[in-house]
C-alpha positions in Angstrom: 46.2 -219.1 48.9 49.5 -218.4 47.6 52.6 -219.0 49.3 53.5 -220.1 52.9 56.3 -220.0 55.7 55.9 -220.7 59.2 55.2 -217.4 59.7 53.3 -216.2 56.9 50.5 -217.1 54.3 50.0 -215.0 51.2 46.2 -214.1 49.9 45.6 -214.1 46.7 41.6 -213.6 46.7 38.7 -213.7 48.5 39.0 -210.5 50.5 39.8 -207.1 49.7 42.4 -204.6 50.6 41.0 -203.0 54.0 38.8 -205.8 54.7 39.6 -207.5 58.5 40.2 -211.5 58.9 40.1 -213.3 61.9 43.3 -214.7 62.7 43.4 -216.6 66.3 40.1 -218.4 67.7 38.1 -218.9 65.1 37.6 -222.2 65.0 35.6 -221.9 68.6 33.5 -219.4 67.2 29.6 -220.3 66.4 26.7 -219.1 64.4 25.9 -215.2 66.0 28.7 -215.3 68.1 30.0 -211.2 68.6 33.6 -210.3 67.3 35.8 -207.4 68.5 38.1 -206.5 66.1 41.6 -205.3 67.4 44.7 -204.1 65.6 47.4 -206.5 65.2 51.2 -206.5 64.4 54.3 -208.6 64.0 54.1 -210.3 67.6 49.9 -210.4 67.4 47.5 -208.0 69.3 48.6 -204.9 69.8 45.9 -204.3 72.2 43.0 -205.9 73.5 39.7 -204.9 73.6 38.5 -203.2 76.4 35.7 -204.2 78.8 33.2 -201.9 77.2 34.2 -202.9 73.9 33.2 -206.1 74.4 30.1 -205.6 76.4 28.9 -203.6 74.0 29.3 -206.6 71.2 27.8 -208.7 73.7 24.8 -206.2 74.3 24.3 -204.7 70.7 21.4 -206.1 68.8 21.7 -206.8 65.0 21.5 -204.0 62.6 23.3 -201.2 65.0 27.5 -201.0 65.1 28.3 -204.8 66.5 30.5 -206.7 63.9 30.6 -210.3 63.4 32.4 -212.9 61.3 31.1 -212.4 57.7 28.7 -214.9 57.1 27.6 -215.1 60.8 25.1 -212.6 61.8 24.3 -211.5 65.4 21.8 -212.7 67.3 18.4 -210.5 67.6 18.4 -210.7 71.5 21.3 -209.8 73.3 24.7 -211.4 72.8 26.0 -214.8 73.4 24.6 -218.8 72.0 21.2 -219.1 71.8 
């Protein structure tokens, strides 16, 4: 990491222009759990993720559109802890 306010940390490598981060809640996420992604701007979330957005995460076994944290795959039954 490269510089840092109160507002702002700069990258300087280990992801890739284009690539997504998770920025808020992270640290209560666990091994398979599903993440919505959702554009973000100066304030934070620009919107959130719908109801079917995140049913379908929840419902959307691995290997099909679902996206979770890198590193962290989804789980082969459904959504949620095991």
């Amino acid at each position: 990491m490269g510089d840092a306010n109160e507002r702002y940390t700069q990258i300087l490598s280990g992801i890739q222009s284009g690539e997504q981060v998770i920025y808020e809640g992270y640290r209560s996420l666990h091994e398979g759990d599903p993440v919505v992604p959702v554009p973000w701007g100066p304030e934070g979330p620009v919107a959130l993720p719908t109801a079917a957005q995140v049913n379908r995460a929840l419902n959307t076994p691995m290997g099909t559109s679902a996206r979770t944290m890198p590193g962290m795959s989804m789980p082969s039954q459904g959504g949620g802890r095991p």
